[in-house]
Wavefront OBJ file of the C-alpha trace (Angstrom):
o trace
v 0.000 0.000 0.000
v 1.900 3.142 -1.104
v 2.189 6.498 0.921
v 0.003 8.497 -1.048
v -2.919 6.177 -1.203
v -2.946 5.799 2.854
v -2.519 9.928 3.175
v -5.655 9.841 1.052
v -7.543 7.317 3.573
v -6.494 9.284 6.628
v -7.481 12.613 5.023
v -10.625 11.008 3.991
v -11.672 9.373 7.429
v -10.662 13.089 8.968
v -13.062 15.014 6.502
v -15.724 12.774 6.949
v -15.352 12.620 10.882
v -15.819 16.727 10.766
v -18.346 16.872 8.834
v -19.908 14.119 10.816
v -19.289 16.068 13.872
v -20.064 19.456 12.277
v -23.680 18.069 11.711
v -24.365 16.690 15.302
v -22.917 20.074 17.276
v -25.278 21.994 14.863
v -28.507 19.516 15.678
v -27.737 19.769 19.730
v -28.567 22.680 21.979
v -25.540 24.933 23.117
v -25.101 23.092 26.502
v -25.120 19.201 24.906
v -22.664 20.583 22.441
v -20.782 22.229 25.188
v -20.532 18.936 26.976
v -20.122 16.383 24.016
v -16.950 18.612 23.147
v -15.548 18.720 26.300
v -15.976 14.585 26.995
v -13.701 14.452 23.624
v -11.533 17.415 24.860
v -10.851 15.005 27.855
v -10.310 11.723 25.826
v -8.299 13.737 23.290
v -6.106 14.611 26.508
v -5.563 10.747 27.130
v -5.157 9.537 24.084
v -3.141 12.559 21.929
v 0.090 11.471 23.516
v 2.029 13.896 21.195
v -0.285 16.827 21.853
v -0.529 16.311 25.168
v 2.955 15.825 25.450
v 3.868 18.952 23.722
v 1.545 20.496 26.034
v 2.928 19.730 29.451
v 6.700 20.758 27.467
v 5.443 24.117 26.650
v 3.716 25.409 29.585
v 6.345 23.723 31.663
v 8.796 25.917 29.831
v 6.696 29.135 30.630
v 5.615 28.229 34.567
v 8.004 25.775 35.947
v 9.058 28.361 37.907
v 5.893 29.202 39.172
v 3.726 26.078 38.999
v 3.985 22.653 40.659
v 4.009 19.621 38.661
v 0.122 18.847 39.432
v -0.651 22.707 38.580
v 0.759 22.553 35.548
v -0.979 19.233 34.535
v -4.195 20.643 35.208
v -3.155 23.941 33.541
v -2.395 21.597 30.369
v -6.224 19.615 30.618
v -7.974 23.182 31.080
v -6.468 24.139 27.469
v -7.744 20.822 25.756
v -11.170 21.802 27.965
v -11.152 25.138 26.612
v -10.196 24.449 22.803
v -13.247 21.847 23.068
v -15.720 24.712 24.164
v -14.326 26.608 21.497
v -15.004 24.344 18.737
v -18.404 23.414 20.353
v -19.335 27.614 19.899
v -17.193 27.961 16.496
v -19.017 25.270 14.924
v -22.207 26.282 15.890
v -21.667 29.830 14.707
v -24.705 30.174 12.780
v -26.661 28.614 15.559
v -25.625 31.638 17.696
v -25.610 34.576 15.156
v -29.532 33.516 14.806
v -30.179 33.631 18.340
v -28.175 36.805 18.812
v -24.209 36.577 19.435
v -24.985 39.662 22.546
v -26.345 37.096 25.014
v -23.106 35.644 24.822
v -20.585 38.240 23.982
v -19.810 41.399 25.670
v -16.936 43.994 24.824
v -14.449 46.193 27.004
v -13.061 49.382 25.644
v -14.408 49.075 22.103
v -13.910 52.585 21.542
v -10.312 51.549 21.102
v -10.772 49.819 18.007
v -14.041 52.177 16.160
v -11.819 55.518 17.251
v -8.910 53.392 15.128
v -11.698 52.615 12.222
v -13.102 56.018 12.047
v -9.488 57.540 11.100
v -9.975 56.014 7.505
v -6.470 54.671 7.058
v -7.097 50.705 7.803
v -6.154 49.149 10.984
v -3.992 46.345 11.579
v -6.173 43.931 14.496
v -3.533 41.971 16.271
v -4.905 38.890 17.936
v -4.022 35.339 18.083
v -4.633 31.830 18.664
v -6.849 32.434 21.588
v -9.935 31.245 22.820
v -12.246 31.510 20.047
v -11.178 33.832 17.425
v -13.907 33.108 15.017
v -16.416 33.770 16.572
v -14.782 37.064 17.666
v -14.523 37.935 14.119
v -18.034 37.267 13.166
v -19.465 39.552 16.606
v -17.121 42.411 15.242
v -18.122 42.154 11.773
v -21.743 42.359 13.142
v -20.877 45.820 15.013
v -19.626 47.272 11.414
v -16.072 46.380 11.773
v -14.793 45.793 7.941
v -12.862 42.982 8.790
v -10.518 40.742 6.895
v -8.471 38.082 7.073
v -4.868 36.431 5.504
v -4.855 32.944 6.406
v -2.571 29.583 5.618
v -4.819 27.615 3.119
v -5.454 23.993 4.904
v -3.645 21.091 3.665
v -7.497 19.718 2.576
v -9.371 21.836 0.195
v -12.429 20.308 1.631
v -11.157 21.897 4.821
v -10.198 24.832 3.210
v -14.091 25.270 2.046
v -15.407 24.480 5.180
v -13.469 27.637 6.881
v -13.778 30.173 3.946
v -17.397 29.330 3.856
v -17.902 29.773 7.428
v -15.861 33.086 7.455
v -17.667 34.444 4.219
v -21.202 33.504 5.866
v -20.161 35.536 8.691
v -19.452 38.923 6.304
v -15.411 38.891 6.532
v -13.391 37.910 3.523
v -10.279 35.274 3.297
v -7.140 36.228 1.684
v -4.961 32.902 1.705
v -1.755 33.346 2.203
v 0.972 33.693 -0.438
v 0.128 36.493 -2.589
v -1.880 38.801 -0.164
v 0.279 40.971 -0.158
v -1.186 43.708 -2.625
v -4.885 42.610 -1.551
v -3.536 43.659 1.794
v -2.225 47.194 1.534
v -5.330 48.093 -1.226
v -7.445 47.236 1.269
v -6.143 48.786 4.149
v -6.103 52.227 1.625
v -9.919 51.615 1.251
v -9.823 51.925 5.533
v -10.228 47.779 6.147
v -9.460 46.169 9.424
v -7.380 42.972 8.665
v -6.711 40.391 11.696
v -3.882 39.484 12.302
v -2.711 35.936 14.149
v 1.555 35.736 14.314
v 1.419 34.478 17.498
v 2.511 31.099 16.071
v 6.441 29.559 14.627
v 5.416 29.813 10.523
v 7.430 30.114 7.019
v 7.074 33.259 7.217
v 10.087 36.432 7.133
v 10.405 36.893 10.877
v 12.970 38.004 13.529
v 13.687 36.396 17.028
v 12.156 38.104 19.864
v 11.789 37.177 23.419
v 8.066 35.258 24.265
v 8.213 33.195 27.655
v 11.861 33.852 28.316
v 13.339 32.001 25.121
v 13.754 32.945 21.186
v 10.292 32.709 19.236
v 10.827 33.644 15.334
v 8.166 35.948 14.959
v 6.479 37.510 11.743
v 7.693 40.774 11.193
v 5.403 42.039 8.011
v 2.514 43.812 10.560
v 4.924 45.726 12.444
v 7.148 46.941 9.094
v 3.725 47.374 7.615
v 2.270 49.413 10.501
v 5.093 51.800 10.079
v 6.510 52.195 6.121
v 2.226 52.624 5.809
v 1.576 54.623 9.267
v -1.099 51.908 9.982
v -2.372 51.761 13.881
v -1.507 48.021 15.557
v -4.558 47.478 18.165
v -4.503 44.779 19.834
v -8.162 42.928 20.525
v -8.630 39.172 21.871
v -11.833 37.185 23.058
v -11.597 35.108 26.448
v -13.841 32.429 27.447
v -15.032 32.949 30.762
v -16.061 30.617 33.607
v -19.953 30.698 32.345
v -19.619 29.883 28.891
v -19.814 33.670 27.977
v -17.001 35.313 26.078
v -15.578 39.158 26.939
v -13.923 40.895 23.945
v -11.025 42.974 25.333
v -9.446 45.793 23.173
v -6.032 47.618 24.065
v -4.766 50.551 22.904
v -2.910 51.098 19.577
v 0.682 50.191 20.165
v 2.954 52.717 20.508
v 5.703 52.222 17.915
v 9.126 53.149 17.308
v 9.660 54.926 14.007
v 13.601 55.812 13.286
v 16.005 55.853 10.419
v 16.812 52.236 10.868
v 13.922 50.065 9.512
v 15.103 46.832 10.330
v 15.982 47.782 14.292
v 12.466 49.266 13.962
v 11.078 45.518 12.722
v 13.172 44.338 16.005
v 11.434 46.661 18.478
v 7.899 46.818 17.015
v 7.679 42.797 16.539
v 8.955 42.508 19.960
v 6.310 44.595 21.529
v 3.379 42.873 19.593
v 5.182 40.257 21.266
v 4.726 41.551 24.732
v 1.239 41.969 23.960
v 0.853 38.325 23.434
v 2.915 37.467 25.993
v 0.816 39.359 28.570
v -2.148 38.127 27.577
v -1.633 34.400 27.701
v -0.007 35.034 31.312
v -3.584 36.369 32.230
v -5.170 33.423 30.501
v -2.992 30.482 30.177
v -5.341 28.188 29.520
v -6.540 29.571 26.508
v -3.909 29.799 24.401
v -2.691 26.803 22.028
v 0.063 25.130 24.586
v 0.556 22.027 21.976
v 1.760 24.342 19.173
v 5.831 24.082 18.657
v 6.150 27.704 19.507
v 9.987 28.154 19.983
v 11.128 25.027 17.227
v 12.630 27.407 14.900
v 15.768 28.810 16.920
v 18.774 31.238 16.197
v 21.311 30.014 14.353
v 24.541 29.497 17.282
v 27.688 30.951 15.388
v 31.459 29.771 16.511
v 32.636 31.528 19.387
l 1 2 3 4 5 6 7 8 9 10 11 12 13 14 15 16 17 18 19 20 21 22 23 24 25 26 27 28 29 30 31 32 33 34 35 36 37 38 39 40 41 42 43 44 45 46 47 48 49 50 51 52 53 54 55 56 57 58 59 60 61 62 63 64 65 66 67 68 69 70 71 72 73 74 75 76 77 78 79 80 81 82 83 84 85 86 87 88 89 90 91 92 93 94 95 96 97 98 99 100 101 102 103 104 105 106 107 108 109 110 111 112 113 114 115 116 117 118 119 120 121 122 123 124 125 126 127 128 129 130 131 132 133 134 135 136 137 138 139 140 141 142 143 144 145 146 147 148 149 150 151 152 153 154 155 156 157 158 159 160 161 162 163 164 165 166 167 168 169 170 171 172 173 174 175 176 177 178 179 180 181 182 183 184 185 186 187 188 189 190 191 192 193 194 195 196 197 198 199 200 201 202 203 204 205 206 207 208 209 210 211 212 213 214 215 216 217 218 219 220 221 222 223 224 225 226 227 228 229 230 231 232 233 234 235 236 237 238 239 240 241 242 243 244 245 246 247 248 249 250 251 252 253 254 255 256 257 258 259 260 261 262 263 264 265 266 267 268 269 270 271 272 273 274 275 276 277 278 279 280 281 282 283 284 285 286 287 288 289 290 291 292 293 294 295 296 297 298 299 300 301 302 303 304
């Protein structure tokens, strides 16, 4: 049986399995969904070994210091609990938007991000990986934020279709990633909000900045962007909170440095979106994505 023929099988059995699931979340109420995802957020935990592994690594790297062993154990379950609740809500997006995404969702310090808007120049939204993005980006489209996205196409096209579907649905466009570049700056002429996620290791040009203590390569197109295009950076994130409602908290446009030296500007800037993420996930560990190989890529180590 040759490689290619059991990649399709596996991809096929995956596909099938979401869509499967996709169907069910959609036919239960919020709180069976809620449930259902987080009895396979638990299994997943047990049997994932890799994931889970990865996990404990991670956020033993970031809290050792801080955390016992058991602490950080449980920290590691409560982000396979939280992604589960995530999905649960994600999935059933257009169960929500029907019933009316406010009983669920409420906002801090919006004005940040519709003062931003209202100047007409774009705005660059950082956010990340965290909690549930989605449906973030389908409550801000709602509240007349002209939001869109660049994202890595999946390795499925059936995938793919799936997500692109769900984020056109929700009135926010998908730019994959590649050749996005022009899209990107027309639209952010035309005064468009594009989200941002570099919170994660990609093949992407990026610098090494501090996150947790060690080297993280970083993406460093928003920050030179922000600047060379005087674009505002403002930082906005949803958290899940201990009743199954979600708070949207936006910060303040970062304050950037703008010098004669573009590249030690790159440096500075990337490293204080990094900050930003940094702080965030220290206030809400669990809802960041702990299994992702965050600081894999690592500085080349030069003879002494």
């Amino acid at each position: 049986m040759n490689k290619r023929f059991v990649k399709k099988i596996k991809n096929d059995i995956i596909y099938y399995s979401i869509v499967v699931l996709i169907s069910l979340l959609r036919a239960l109420n919020r709180r069976a969904s809620i449930l259902l995802m987080r009895g396979i957020g638990r299994l997943a935990w047990h049997l994932a070994l890799h994931e889970r592994k990865k996990s404990l690594k991670h956020l033993t790297g970031a809290f050792g210091k801080e955390l016992s062993k058991k602490e950080i154990i449980q920290l590691s379950k409560g982000v396979f609990d939280n992604i589960a609740v995530c999905v649960a809500d994600a999935v059933r997006l257009p169960n929500l938007v029907s019933q009316g995404l406010d009983r669920i969702v409420t906002v801090e310090n919006f004005e940040y991000l519709t003062d931003a808007v209202a100047e007409g120049n774009g705005v660059l939204l950082q956010t990340g990986h965290f909690s549930n993005w989605e449906l973030m980006g389908t409550w801000l489209v709602q509240k007349g934020i002209p939001l869109r996205v660049i994202a890595k196409r999946s390795y499925d096209p059936r995938l793919d279709a799936i997500i692109v579907g769900y984020r056109n649905k929700a009135g926010y466009s998908n730019t994959a990633r590649g050749n996005a570049l022009k899209t990107m700056v027309d639209g952010l002429k035309n005064g468009c909000v594009y989200g941002m996620l570099f919170d994660l290791d990609t093949k992407v040009k990026g610098v090494f900045v501090d996150f947790f203590g060690k080297p993280a390569h970083t993406a460093v197109i928003p920050a030179m962007m922000a600047v060379q295009h005087d674009i505002p950076i403002v930082p906005v994130f949803i958290r899940l909170n201990d009743d199954y409602t979600y708070t949207i908290e936006c910060q303040p446009p970062l304050s950037l440095q703008r010098t004669d030296e573009p590249y030690a500007d790159a440096q500075v800037n990337t490293q204080r979106c990094s900050d930003v993420y940094e702080s965030m996930i220290r206030r809400y560990p669990r809802q960041w994505i702990w299994m992702h190989s965050r600081w894999k890529k690592q500085p080349t180590r030069t003879a002494a």
